[in-house]
C-alpha positions as CSV (number, residue, x, y, z in Angstrom):
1,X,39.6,97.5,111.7
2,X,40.1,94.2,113.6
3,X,39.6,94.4,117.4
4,X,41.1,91.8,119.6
5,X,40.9,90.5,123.2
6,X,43.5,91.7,125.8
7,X,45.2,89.2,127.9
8,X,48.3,90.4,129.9
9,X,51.3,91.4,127.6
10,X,49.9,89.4,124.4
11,X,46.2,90.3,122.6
12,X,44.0,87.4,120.5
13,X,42.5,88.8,117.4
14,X,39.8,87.3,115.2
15,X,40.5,86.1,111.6
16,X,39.1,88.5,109.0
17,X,36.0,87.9,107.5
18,X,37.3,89.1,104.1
19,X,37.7,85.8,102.1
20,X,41.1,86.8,100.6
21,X,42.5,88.0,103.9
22,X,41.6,84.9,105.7
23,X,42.5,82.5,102.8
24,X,46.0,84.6,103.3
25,X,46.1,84.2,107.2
26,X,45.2,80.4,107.4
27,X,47.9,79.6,104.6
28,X,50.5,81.4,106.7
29,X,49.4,80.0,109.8
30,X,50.6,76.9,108.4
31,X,48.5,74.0,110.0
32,X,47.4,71.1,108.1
33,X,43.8,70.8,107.5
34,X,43.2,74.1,109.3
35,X,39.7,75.6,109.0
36,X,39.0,78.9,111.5
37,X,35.3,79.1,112.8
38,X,33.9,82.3,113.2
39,X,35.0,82.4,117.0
40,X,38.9,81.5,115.8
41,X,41.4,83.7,117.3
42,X,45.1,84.0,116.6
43,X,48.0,85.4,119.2
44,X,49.1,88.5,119.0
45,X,52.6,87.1,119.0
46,X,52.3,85.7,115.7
47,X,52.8,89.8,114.2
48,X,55.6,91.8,114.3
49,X,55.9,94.8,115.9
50,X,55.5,96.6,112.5
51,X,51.9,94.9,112.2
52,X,50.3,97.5,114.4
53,X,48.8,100.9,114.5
54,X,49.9,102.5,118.0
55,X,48.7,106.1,117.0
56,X,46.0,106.8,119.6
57,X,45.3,105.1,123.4
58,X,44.5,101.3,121.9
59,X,47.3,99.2,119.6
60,X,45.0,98.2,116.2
61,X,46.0,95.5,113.8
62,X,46.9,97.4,110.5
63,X,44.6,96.4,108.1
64,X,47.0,94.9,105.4
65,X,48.8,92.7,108.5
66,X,49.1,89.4,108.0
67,X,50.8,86.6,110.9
68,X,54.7,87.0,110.1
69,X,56.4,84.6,113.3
């Protein structure tokens, strides 16, 4: 489960810790030189709708999501 940090409309959510997963995130984040810290957060924008779990009373990344926009 990945937990993120509500801000208005839009949520931040932490990089995975999984080494695959975030090897998979930062190449389709597509920056140059990019390393995430451990405190590196990506928009909630950057997933389509599909990317989430709305079942229950709190919207969860699903855990195969990676950023698609």
């Amino acid at each position: 489960m990945i937990v993120g940090i509500l801000v208005a409309f839009f949520f931040f959510l932490r990089f995975p810790l999984d080494p695959k997963r975030r090897k998979e995130w930062v190449r389709l984040v597509r920056r140059k030189n990019f390393v995430p810290g451990k405190h590196t957060f990506l928009c909630s924008k950057h997933f389509e709708a599909s990317c989430f779990d709305l079942t229950g009373q709190t919207r969860r990344l699903k855990m195969d999501a990676v950023p698609t926009i």
